[in-house]
N, CA, C and O atoms as CSV, one atom per row, in Angstrom:
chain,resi,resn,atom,element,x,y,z
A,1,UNK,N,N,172.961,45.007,38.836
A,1,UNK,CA,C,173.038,45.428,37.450
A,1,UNK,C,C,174.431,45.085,36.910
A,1,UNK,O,O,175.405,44.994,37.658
A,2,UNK,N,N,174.485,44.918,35.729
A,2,UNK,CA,C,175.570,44.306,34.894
A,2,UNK,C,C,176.507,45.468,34.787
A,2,UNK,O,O,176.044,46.597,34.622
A,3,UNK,N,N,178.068,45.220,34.889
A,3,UNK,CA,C,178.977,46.382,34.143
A,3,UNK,C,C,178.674,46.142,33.098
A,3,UNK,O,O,178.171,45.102,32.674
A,4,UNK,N,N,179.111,47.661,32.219
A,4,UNK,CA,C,179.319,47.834,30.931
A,4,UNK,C,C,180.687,46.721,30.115
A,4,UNK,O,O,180.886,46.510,28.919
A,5,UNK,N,N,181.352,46.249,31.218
A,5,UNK,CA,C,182.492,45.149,30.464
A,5,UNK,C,C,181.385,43.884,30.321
A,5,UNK,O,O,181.142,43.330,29.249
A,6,UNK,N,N,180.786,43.550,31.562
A,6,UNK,CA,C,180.303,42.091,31.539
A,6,UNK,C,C,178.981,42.578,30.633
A,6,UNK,O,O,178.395,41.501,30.530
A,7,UNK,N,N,178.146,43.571,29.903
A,7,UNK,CA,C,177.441,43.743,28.499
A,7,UNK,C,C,178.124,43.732,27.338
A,7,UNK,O,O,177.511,43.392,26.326
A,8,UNK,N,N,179.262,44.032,27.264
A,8,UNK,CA,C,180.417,43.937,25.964
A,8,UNK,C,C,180.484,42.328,26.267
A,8,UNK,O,O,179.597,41.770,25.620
A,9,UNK,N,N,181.000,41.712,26.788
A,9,UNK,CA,C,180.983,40.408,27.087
A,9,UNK,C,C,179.950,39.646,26.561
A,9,UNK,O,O,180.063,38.639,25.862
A,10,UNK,N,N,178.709,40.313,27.029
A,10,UNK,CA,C,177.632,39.305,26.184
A,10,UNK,C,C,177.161,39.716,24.976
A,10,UNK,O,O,176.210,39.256,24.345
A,11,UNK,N,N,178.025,40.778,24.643
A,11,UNK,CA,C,177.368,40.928,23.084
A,11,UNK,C,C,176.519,42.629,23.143
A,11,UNK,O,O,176.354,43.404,22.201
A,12,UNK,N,N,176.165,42.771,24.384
A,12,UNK,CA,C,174.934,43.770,24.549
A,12,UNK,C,C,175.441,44.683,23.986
A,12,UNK,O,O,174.625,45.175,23.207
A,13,UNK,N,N,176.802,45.406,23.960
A,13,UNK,CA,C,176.971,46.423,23.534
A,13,UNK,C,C,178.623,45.996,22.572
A,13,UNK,O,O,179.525,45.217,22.881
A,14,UNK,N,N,178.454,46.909,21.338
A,14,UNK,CA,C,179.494,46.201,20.557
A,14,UNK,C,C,181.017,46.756,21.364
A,14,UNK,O,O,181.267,47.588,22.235
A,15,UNK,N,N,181.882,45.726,20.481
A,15,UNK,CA,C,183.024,46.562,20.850
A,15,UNK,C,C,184.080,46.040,19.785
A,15,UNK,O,O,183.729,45.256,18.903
A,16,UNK,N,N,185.831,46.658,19.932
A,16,UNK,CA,C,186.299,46.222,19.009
A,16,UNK,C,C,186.946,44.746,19.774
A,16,UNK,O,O,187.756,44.839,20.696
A,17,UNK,N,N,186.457,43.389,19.245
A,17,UNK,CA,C,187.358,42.342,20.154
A,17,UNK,C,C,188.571,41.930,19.593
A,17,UNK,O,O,188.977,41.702,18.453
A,18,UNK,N,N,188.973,41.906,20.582
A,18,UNK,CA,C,190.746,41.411,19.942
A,18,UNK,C,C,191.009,40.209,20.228
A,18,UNK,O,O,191.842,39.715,19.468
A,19,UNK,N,N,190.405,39.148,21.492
A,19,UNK,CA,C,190.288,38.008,21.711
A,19,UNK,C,C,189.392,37.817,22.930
A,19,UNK,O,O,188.805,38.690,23.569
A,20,UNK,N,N,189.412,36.045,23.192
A,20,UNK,CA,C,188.308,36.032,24.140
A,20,UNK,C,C,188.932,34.518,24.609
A,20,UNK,O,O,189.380,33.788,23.725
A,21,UNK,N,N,188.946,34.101,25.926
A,21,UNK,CA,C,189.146,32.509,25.849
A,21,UNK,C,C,187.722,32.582,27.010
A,21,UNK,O,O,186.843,33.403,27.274
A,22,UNK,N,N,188.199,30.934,27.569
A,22,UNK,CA,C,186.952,30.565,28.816
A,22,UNK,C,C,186.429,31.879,29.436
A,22,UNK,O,O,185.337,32.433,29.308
A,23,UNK,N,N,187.925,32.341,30.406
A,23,UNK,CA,C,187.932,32.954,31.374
A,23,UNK,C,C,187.861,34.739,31.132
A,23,UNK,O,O,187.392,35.626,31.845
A,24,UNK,N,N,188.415,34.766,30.060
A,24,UNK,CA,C,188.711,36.179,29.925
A,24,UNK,C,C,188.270,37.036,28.252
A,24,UNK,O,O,187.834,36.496,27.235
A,25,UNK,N,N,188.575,38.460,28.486
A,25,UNK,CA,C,187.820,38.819,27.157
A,25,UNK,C,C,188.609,40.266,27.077
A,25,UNK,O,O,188.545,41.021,28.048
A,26,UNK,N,N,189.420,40.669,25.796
A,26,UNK,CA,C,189.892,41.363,25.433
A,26,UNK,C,C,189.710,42.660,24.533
A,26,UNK,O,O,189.815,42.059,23.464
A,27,UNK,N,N,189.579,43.563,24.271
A,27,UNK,CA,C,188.857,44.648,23.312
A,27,UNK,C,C,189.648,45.981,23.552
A,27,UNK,O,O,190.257,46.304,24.572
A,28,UNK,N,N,189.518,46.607,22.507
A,28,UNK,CA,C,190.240,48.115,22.013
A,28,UNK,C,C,189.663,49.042,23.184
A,28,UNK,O,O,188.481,48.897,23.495
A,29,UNK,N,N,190.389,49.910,23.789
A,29,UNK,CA,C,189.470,51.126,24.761
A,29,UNK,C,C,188.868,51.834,23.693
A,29,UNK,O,O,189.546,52.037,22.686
A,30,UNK,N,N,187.665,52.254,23.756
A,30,UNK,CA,C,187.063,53.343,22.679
A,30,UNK,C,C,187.547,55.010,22.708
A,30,UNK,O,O,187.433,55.906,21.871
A,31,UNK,N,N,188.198,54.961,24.228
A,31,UNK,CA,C,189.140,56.146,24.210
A,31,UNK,C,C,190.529,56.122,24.605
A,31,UNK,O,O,191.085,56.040,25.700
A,32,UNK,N,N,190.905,56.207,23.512
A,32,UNK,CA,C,192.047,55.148,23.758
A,32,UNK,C,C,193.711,56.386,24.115
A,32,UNK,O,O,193.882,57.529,23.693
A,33,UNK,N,N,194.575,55.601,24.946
A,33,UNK,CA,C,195.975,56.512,25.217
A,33,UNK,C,C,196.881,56.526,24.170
A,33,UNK,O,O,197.897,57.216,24.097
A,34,UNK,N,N,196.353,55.523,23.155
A,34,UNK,CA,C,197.541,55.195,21.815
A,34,UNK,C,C,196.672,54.153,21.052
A,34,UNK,O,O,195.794,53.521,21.638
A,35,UNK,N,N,196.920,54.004,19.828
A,35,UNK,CA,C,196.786,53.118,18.886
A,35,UNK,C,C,196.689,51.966,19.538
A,35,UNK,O,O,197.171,52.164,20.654
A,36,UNK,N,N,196.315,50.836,19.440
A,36,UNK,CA,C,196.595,49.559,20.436
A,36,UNK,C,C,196.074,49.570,21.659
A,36,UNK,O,O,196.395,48.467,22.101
A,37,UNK,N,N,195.321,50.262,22.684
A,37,UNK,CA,C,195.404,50.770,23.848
A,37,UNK,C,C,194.301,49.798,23.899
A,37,UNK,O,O,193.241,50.085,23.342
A,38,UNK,N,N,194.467,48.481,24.618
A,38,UNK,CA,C,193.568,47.078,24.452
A,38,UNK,C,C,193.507,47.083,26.304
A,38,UNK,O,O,194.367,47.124,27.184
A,39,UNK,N,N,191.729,47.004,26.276
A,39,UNK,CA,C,191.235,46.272,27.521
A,39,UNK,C,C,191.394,44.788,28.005
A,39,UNK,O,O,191.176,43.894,27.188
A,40,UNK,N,N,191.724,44.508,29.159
A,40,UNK,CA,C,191.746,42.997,28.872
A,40,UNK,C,C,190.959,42.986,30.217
A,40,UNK,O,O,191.331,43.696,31.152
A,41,UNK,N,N,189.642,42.005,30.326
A,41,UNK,CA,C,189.226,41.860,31.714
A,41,UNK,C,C,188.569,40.366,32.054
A,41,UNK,O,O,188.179,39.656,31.127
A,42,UNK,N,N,188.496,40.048,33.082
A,42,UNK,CA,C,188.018,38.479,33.430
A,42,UNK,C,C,186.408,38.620,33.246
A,42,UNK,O,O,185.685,39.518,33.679
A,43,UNK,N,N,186.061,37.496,32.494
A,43,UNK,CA,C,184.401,37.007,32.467
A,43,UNK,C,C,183.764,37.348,33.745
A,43,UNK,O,O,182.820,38.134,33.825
A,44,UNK,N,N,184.298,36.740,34.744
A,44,UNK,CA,C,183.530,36.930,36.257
A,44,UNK,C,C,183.467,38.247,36.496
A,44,UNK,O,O,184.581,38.694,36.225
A,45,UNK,N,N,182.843,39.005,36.816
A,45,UNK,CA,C,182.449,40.349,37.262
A,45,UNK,C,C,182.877,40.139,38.809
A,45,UNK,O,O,182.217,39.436,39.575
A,46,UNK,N,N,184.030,40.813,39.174
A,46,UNK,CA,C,184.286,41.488,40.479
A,46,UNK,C,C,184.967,42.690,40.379
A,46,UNK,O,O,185.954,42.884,39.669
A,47,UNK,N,N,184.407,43.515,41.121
A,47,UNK,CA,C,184.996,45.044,40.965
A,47,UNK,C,C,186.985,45.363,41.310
A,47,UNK,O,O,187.814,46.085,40.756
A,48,UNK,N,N,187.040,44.532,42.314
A,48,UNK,CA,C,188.608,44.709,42.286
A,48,UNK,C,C,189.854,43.770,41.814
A,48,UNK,O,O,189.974,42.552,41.947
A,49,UNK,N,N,190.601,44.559,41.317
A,49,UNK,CA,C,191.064,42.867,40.607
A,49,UNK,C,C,191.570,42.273,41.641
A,49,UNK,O,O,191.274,41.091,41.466
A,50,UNK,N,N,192.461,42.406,43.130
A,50,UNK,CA,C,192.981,41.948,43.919
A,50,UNK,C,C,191.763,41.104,45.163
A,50,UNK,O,O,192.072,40.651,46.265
A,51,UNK,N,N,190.393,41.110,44.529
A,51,UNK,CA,C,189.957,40.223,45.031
A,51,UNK,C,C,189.429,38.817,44.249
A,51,UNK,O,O,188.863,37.872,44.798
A,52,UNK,N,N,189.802,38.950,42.689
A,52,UNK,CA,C,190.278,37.777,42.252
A,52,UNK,C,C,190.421,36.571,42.954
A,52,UNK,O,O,190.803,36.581,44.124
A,53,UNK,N,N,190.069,35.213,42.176
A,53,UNK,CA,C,190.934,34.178,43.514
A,53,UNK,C,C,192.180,34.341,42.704
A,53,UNK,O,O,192.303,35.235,41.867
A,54,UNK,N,N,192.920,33.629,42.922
A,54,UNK,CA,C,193.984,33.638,42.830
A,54,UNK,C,C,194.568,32.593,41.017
A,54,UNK,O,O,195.593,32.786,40.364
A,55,UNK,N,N,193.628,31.753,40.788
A,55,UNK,CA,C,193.546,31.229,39.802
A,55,UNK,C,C,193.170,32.206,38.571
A,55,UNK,O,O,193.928,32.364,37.614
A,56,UNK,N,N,192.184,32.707,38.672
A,56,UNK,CA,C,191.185,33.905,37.992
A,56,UNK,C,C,192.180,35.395,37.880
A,56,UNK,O,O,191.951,36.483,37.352
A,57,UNK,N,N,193.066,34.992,38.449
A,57,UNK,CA,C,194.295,36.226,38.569
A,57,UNK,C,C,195.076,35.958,37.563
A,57,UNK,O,O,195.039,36.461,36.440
A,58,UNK,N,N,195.964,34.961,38.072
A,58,UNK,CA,C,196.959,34.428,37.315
A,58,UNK,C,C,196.011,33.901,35.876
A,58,UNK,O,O,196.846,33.829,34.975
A,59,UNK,N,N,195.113,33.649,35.510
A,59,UNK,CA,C,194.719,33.676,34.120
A,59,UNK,C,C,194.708,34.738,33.251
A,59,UNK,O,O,195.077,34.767,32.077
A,60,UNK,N,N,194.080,35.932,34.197
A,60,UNK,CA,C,194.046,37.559,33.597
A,60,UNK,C,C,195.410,37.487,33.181
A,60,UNK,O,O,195.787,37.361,32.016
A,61,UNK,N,N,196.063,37.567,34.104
A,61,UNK,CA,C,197.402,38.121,33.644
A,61,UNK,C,C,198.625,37.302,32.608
A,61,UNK,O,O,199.653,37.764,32.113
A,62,UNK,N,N,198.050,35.956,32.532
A,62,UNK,CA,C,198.991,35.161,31.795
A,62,UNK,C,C,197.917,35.619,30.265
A,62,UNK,O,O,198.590,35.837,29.257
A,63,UNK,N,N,196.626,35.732,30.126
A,63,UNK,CA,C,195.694,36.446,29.102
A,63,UNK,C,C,196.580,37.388,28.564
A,63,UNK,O,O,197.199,37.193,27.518
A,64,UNK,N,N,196.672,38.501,29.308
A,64,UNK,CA,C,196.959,39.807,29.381
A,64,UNK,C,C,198.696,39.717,28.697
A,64,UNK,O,O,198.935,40.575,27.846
A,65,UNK,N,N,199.293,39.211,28.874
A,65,UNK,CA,C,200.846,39.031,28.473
A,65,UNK,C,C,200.895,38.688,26.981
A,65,UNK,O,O,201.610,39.245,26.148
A,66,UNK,N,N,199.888,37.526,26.730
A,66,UNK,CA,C,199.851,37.491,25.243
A,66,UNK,C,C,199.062,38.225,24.351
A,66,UNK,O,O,198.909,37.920,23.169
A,67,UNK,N,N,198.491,39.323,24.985
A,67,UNK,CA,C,197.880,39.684,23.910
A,67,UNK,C,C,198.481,40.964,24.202
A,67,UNK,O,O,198.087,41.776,23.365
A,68,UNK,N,N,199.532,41.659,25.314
A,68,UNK,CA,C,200.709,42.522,24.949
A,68,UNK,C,C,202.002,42.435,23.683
A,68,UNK,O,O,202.432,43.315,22.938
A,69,UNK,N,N,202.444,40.710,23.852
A,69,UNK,CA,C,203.199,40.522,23.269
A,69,UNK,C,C,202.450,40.948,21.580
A,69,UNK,O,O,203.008,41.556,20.666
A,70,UNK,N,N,201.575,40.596,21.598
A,70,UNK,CA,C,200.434,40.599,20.075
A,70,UNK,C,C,200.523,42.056,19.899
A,70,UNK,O,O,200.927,42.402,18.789
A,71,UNK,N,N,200.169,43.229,20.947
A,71,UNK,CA,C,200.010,44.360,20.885
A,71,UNK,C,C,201.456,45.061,19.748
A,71,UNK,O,O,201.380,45.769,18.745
A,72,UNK,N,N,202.683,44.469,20.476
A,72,UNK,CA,C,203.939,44.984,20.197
A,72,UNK,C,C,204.556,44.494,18.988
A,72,UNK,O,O,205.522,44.848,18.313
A,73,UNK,N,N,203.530,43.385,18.911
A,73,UNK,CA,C,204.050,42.559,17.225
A,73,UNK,C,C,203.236,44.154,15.602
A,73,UNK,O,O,203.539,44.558,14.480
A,74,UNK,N,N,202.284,44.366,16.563
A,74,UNK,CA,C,201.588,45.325,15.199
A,74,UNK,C,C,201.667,46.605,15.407
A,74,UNK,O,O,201.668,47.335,14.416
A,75,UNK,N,N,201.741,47.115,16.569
A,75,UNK,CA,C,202.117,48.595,17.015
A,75,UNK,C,C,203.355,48.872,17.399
A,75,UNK,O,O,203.972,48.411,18.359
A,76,UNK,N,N,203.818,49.949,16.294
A,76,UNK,CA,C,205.240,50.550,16.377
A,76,UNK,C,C,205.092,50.978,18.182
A,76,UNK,O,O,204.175,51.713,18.546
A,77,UNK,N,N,206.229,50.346,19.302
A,77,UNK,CA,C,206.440,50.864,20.521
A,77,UNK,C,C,207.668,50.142,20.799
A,77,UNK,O,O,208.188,49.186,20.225
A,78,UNK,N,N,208.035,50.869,21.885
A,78,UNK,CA,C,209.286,50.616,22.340
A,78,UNK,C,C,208.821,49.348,23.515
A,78,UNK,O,O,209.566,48.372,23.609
A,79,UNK,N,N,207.649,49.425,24.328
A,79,UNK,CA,C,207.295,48.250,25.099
A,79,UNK,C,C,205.691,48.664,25.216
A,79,UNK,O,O,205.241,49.614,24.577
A,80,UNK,N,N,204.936,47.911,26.033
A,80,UNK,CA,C,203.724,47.474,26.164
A,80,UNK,C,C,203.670,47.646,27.588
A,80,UNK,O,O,204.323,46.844,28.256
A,81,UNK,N,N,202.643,49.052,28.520
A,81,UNK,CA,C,202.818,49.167,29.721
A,81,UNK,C,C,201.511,48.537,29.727
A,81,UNK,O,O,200.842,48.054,28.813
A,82,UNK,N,N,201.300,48.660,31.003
A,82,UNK,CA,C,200.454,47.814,31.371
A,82,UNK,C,C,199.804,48.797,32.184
A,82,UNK,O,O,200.661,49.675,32.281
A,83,UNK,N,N,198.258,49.368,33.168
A,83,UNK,CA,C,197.662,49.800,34.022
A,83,UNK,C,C,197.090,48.955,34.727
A,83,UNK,O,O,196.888,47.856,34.211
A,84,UNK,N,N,196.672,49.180,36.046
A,84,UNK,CA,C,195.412,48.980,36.742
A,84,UNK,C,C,195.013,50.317,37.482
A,84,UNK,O,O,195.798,50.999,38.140
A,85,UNK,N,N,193.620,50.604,37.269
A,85,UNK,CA,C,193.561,51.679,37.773
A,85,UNK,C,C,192.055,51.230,38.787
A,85,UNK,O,O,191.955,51.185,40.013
A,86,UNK,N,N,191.010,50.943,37.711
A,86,UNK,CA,C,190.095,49.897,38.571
A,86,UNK,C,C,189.255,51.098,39.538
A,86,UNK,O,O,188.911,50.683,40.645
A,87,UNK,N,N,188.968,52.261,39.274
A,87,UNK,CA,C,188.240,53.554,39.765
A,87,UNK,C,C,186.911,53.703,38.462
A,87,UNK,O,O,185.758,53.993,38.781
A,88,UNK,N,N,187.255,53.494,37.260
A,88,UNK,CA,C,185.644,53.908,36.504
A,88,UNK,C,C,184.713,53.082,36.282
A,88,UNK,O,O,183.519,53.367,36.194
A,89,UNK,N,N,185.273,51.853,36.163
A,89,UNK,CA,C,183.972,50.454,35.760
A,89,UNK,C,C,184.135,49.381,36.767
A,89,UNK,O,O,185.068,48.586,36.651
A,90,UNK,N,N,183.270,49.299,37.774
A,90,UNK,CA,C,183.252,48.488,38.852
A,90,UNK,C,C,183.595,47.178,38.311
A,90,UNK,O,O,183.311,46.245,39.063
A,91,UNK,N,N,184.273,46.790,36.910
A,91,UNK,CA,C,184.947,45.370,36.810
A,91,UNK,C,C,186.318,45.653,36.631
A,91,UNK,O,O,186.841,46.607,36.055
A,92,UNK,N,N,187.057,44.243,37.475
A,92,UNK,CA,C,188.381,44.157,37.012
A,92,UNK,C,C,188.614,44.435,35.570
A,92,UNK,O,O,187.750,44.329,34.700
A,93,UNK,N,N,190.134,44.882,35.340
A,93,UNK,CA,C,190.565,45.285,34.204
A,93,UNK,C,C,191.863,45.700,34.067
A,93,UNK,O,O,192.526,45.857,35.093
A,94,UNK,N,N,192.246,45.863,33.227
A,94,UNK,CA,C,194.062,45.708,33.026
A,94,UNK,C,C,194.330,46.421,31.977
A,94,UNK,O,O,194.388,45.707,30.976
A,95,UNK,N,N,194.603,48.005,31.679
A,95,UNK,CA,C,194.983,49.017,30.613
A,95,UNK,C,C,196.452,48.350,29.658
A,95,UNK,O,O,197.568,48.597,30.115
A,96,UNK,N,N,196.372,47.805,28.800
A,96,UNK,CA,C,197.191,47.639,27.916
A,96,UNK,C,C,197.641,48.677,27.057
A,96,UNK,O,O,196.951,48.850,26.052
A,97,UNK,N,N,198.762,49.507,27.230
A,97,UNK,CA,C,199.134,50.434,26.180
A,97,UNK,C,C,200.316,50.778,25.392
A,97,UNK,O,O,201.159,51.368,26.069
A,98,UNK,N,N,200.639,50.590,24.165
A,98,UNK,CA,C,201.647,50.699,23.629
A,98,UNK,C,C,202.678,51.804,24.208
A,98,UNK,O,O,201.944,52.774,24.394
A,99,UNK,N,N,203.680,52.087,24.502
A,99,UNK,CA,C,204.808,53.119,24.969
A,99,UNK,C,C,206.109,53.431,24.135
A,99,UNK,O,O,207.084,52.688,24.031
A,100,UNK,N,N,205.920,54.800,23.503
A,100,UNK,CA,C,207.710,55.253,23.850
A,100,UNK,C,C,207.897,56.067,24.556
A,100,UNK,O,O,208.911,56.643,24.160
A,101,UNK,N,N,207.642,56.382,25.164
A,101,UNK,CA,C,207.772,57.201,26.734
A,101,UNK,C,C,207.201,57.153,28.005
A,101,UNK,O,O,206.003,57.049,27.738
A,102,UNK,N,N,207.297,57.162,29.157
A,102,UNK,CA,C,206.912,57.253,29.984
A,102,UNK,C,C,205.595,58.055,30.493
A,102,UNK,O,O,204.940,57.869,31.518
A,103,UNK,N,N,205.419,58.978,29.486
A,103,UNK,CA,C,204.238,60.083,29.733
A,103,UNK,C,C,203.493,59.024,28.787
A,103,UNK,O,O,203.064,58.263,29.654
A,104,UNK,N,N,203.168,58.616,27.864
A,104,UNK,CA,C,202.195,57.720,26.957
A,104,UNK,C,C,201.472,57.189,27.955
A,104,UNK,O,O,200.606,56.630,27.283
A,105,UNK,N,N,201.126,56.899,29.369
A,105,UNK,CA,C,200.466,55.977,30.257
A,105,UNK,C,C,200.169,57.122,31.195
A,105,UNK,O,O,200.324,56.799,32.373
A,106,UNK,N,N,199.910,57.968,31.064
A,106,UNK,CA,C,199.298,58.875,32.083
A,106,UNK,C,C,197.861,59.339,31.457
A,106,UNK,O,O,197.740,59.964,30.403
A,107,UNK,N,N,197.067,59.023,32.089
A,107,UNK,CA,C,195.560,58.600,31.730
A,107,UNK,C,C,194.885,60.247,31.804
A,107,UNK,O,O,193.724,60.396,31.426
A,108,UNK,N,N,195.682,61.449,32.309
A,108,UNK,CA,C,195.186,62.727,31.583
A,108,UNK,C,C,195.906,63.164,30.508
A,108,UNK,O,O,196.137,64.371,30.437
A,109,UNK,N,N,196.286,62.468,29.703
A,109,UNK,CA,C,196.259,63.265,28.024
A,109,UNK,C,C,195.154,62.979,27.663
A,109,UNK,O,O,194.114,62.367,27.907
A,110,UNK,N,N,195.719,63.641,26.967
A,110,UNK,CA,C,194.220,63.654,25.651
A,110,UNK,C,C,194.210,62.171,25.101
A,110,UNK,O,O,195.189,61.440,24.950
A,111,UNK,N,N,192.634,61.841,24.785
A,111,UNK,CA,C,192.600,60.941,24.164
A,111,UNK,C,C,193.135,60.871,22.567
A,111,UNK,O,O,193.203,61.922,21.929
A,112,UNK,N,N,193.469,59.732,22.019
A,112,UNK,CA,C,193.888,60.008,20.509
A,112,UNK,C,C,192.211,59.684,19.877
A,112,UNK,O,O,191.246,59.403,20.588
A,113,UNK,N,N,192.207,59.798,18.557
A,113,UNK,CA,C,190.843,59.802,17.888
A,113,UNK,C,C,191.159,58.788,16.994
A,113,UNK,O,O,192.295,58.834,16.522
A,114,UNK,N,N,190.469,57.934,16.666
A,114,UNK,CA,C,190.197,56.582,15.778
A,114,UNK,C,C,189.529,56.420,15.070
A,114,UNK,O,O,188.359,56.537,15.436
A,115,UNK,N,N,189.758,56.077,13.724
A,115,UNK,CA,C,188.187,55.920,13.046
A,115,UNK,C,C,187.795,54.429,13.341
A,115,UNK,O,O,188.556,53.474,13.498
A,116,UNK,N,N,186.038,54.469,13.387
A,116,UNK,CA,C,185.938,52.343,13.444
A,116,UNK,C,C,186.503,51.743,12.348
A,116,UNK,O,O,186.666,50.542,12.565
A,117,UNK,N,N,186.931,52.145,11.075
A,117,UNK,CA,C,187.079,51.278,10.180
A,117,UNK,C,C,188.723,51.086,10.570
A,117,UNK,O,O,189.132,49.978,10.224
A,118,UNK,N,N,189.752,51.950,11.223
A,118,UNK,CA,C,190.874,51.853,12.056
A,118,UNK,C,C,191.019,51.164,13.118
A,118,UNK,O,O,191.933,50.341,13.170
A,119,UNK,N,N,190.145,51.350,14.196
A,119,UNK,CA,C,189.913,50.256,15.429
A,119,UNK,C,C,189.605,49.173,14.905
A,119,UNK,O,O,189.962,48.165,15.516
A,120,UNK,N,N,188.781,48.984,13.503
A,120,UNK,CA,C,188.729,47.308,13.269
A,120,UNK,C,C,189.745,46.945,12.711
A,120,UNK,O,O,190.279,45.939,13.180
A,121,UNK,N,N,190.161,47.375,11.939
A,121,UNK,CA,C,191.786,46.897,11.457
A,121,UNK,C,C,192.260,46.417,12.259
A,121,UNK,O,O,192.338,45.220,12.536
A,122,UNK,N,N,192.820,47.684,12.964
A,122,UNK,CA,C,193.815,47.169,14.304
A,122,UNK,C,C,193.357,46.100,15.204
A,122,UNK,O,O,194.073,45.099,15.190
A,123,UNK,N,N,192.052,46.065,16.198
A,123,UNK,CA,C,191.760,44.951,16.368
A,123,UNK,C,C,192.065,43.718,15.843
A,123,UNK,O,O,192.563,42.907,16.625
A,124,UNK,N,N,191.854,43.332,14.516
A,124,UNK,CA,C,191.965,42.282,13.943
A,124,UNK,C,C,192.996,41.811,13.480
A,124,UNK,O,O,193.238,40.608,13.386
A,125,UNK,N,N,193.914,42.974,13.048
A,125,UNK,CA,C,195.651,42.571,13.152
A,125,UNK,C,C,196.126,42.271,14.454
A,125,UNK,O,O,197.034,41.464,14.660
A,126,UNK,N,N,195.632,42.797,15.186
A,126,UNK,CA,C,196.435,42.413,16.831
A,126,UNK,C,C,195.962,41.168,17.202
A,126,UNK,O,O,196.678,40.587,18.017
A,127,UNK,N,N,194.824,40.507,16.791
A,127,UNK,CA,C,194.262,39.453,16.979
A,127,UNK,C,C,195.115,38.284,16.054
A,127,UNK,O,O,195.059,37.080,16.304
A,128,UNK,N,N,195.768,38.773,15.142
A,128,UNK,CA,C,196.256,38.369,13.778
A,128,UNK,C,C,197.610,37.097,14.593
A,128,UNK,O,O,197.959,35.925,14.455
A,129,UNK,N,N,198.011,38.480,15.560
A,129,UNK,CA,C,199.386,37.334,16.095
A,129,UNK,C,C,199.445,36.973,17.147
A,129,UNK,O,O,200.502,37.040,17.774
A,130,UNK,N,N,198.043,36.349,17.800
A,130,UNK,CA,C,197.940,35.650,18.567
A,130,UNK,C,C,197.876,34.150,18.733
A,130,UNK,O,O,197.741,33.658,19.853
């Protein structure tokens, strides 16, 4: 059975996208740690990212860098942390989250609340300076 990333991927289930190339595919968390708080995960469905090859790695993550740098161009933060946590959706994935503090990346706060007509904005501005 398909993850819920590789059904966002094909369309099955919507989401907010922020970009997409060959290999990889980017989108807003729907519960998100901050404003900006962008999924980034590889097309190929494998549950851990460290079993990646090694090509499929280094793409995520060279993916993943520009669409931080994009993150920090439209969201007020001091930097752009990054997660792997890779425990709720058996696909690789890479927590992108805006930061001014160190507590902003600890995945028990509370979620913040978004409206869609806000997640599409933002989406599409963050997409804006890529």
């Amino acid at each position: 059975m398909s993850s819920i990333f590789t059904r966002i991927i094909r369309g099955e289930i919507p989401c907010f996208k922020v970009a997409e190339n060959d290999s990889c595919f980017a989108f807003l968390d729907v519960r998100p740690l901050a404003k900006g708080h962008v999924l980034v995960v590889p097309k190929k469905e494998v549950d851990y990212i460290f079993d990646l090859e090694t090509q499929d790695y280094n793409e995520l993550m060279h993916f993943a860098s520009r669409i931080a740098l994009a993150i920090k161009k439209e969201v007020p933060c001091i930097k752009v942390g990054m997660a792997v946590i890779g425990l709720e959706v058996p696909h690789a994935h890479v927590h992108l989250v805006p930061l001014n503090q160190i507590s902003d990346l600890n995945f028990s706060n509370e979620r913040v609340k978004i409206s869609d007509d806000e997640m599409a904005a933002t989406a599409k501005a963050i997409a804006n300076h890529l």
